[in-house]
Each structure stands twice: as C-alpha cells, then as structure tokens.
N, C-alpha and C positions, 0 to 999 in steps of 0.2 A: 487507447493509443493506436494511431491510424502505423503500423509496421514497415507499412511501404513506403512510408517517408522516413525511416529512419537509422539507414545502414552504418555507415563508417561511422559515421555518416552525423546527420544530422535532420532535425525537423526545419526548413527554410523558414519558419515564420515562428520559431520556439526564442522567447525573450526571457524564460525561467530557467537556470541550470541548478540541476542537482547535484550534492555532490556523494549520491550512494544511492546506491540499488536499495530496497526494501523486502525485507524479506517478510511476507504477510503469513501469519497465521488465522485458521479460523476453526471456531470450536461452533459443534451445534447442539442446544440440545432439543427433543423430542417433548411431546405430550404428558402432560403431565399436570397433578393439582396440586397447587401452592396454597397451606390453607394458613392464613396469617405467619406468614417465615418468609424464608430468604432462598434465593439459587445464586451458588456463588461463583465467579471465575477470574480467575488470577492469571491477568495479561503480563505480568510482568514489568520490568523498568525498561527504558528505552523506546518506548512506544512514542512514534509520529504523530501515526494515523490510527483511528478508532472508526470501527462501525457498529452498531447495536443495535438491532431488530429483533423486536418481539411482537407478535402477537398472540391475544389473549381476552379471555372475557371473566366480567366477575358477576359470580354466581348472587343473585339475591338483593341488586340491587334494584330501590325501589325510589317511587318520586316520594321529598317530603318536604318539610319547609327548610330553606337555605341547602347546607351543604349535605352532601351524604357520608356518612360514615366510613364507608368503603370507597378504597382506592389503591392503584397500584403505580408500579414503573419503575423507574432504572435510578439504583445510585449510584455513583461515581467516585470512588476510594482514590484519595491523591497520595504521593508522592511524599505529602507533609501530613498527612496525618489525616488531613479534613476531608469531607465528604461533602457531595453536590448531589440532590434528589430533584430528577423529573418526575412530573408526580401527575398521572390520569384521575383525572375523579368526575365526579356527577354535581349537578344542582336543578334547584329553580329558581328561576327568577323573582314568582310575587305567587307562591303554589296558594292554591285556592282559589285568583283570581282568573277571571276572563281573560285576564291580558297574559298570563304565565305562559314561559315558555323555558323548554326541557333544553342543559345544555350542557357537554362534557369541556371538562377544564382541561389546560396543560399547566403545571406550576412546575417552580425552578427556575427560570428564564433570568435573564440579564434585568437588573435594576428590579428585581423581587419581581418582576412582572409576570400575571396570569393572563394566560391564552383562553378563552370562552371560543367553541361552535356548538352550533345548531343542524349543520349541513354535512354530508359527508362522513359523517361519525353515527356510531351506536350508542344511544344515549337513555339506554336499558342495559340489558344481561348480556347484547349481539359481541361480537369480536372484534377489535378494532386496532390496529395497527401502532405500535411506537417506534420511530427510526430518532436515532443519534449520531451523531459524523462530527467527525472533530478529524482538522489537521493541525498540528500539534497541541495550545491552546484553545484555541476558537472552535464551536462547534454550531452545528445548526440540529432544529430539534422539527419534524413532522407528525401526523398524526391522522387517522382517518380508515374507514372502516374500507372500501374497496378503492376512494379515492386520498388521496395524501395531502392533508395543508398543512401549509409551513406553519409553524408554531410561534418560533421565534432561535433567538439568538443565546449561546451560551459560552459563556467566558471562564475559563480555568485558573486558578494563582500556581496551580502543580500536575505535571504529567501525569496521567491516569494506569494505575497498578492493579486495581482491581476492580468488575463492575457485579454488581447485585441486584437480581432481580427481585422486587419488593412487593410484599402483598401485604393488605391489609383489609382481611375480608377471605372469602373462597373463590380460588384465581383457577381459573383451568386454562395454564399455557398448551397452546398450539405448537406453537416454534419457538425458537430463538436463534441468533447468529452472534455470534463476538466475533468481528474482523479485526484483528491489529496488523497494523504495519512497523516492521523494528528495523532502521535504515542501518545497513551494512556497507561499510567504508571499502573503499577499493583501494586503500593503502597496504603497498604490499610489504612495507614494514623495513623494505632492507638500506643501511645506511649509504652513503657517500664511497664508504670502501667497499663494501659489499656489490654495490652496482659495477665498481670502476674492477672488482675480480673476475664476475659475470663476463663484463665483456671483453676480454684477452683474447686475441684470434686463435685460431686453431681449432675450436672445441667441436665437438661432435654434432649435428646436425640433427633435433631442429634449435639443438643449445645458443647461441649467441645475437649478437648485434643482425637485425635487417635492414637496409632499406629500400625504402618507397622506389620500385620499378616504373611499374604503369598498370593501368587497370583497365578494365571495360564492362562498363556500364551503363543502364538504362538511364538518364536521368530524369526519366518521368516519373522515375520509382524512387529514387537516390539519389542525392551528392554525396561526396567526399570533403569529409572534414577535413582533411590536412593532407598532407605527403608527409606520413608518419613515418621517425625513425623507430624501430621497435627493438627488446632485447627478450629474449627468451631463456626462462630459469626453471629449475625443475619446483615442481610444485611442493612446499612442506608438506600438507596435508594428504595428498594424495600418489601412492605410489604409483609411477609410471606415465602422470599428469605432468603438464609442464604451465606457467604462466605469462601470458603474453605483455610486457611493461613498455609502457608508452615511454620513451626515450626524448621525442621531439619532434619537431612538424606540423602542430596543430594551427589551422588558421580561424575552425570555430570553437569558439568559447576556449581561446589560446592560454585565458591569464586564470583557467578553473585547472588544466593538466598538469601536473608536476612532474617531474623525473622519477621513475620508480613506481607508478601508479599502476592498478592491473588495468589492462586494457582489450585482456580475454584471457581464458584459458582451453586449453589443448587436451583431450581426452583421446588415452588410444582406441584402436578399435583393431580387428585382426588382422588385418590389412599393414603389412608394413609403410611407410610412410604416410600414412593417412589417419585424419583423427578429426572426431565431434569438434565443433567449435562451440565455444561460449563468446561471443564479443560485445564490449561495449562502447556505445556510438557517441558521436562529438557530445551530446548531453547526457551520457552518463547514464545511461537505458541501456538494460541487456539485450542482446538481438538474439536469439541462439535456434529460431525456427527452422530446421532440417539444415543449419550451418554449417560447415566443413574445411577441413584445411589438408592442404599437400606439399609432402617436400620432397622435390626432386631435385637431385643432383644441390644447385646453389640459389635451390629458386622456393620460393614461402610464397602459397595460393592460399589465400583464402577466401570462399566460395559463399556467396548470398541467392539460392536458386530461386528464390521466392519474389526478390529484389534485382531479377536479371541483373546482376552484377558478379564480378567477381576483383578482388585487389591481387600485385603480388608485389612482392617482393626479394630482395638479390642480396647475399654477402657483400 
C-alpha cells in the first residue's frame, strides 16, 4: 500500500472499498523433523485472508516406477467440517525408459487437477517451497525450489479455521508462516440516542461535535475525502483514549460512511492537549504513521507529517 496517497484521504484511482481494517496475525514455526504426523495451527473463525508458506524437504525419496510413496503439504480444516489437502509429491513418467523424466506433483487444485514440473523444483531429497493465499474463498497455490510457479487455483465451500502441516514420509521442515487476516469492523456500536447525547454543546474538549475548518495540504501526496463533520466520544475500551466518529461530509466512497462509524482514535500522551492519532481514510485504511492531533482552545488539528498535510477542524 503506496501511504502517500492515502490520507483523509483517499487513494485517487482505488475502485475497491473495504469496509474494516484487518487485523493480521502471524505464527511461525522453526526447524524441525515431521516424521509421518501433523504440525497443527488454529487460525481461528473469522479469517479473510490466509497465507501459508512452508518450506521443506523429504528425506528418502527415491525414483521408481509411477508415483512415490512419500509426500507432503498443507491441509486446510474448514469451517464445516471438511478438509482440502495440497499435496507435494514425486514421480516418473516412463522410469526405465530413455525417454523418462523426474517430476514433482502439486495435487488438491480446483477440478481434482494435478500440477506436474520438471523445472524450478527439487525433484529429489533438495528443499522446495509451498505458498497458499486465499482471500476469503478463493486461493492460489505456488511452488518451487529458489524459483516459484503458479500451481493452480483453489476453491473453498467454508472459511479456513485450522491449517496442518502434513507428512507422509520423513519431512525436515525449514520454515513455516501462517498469516491470517481477521477483518475488524469500525462500527462504533453506539445507537441513534447515544450519538444524539454525545453531541449536546457544552462538553469539555476534545469531547464533542467538529467541523471541517480548512486544511493544508500537499496534494501530490494527498486529497481529502470529504469536509468531515466529526464527533468525539470517550473510548470504551481504553481509559483516557477518546474515538473519533465520522458524523458527515464524505464525498469519497459517501454511500460506504454511516453515522457513528470510527473514523480514528486519540491516544494521550504527556503533553496536555496533544495526542497519538489512529486515522482512517476515505477507503477505510488505517493511516497512523508518526500521526498526531491538537486541541487548542476551539480548534482540532490533525497532523499527516509524512503526508505534508495537516486538516482542522472548529466547534
């Protein structure tokens, strides 16, 4: 994600909105021999986004005729029950003849379909790479020992909750990575009366209703999404945090913002009127690189130094 285009802001050429940050986790594990069993790791429910990288080599394999006995790779634990196996393995093609030649499989793929190379892969005992990526559903599968080819395609009926690593054979893992992505709502949860309490005049500063002053900005680096009105509420979870809710004003992606949505949050810091910024921009990407905000007297700065900009805002 290119940062500098995406302050209040917006990316100018962005046709996709999301409507939730992601919150990614990633678990690794180290070296190690897997000898016919499982390495297990439980991503949880609510997974997007998936990434699985292993590589590894199996000990002992040898050319013979047809398929080899040994093989390893990733299963995939659904949601309902059922399970999907990408699966590495070895062959030959016509072993004994002249014409034979040595080649590692990918299996699991979309429509029962097996992947065959010859190039780019270890198709002996060497080490050889498996990647997995899935956005929600859909995934793509590669494979290859210092270079990577695409495999093929893989298609889900149920979100992925747990993945295992599989051996069948004596596997000396190298690496592994589980990345998941678990998208977190920016719904600030508070109703119709709630917002309409919130904004009462009076209330102590940086508590209440802003609006969109004026700003000044690079716009090589940034546009402005909107001339936002904003309201500020103390944070549930966090004591002496406050959360910044999008109010009204939005002119990109106008018909994604609702009333009551977070639209940042305010961290103190020693400094009286001054505090960390979390913000997030017309698509719904957090911005929060060295980000900042100030309130003086009847005025809400919030500061992009990165993104030569900064917005404010007035009672």
């Amino acid at each position: 994600m290119n940062k500098l285009s995406a302050l209040i802001l917006v990316f100018v050429t962005s046709c996709f909105v999301s409507v939730a940050e992601t919150r990614v986790a990633r678990r690794w594990y180290d070296s190690q021999i897997v000898d016919n069993g499982t390495l297990d790791c439980v991503v949880g429910a609510g997974v997007s986004r998936l990434t699985v990288e292993a590589r590894a080599a199996m000990h002992g394999v040898k050319e013979s005729k047809g398929v080899s006995p040994q093989s390893w790779g990733i299963e995939l634990v659904m949601a309902d029950g059922t399970s999907c196996d990408i699966t590495v393995g070895w062959g030959n093609t016509m072993f004994g003849d002249f014409t034979d030649e040595r080649y590692l499989s990918v299996s699991g793929l979309d429509e029962k379909s097996v992947a065959r190379f010859t190039k780019n892969v270890n198709t002996h005992d060497g080490f050889n790479t498996l990647i997995v990526e899935f956005s929600d559903l859909a995934g793509c599968v590669y494979v290859g020992d210092d270079f990577l080819n695409y495999a093929g395609n893989v298609t889900l009926q149920s979100p992925v909750v747990e993945v295992k690593l599989i051996s069948h054979g004596k596997l000396e893992l190298q690496s592994m990575c589980v990345e998941s992505g678990t998208p977190v709502s920016l719904d600030s949860g508070l109703d119709d009366e709630a917002l309409a309490e919130a904004s009462r005049p009076g209330q102590t500063a940086p508590l209440g209703v802003w609006h969109y002053f004026d700003r000044d900005n690079d716009a090589s680096y940034a546009q402005p999404g909107g001339d936002y009105d904003l309201l500020v509420v103390n944070d549930p979870e966090c004591d002496g945090c406050f959360l910044i809710l999008y109010f009204d004003g939005a002119r990109v992606n106008a018909s994604q913002w609702h009333r009551g949505m977070i639209k940042g949050v305010l961290t103190p810091t020693p400094f009286k009127g001054r505090y960390e910024l979390k913000w997030y921009d017309a698509g719904m990407e957090p911005v929060d690189d060295e980000c900042h905000a100030s309130v003086d007297d009847n005025i809400l700065t919030v500061h992009f130094p990165l993104h030569h900009s900064q917005l404010r805002y007035c009672r």
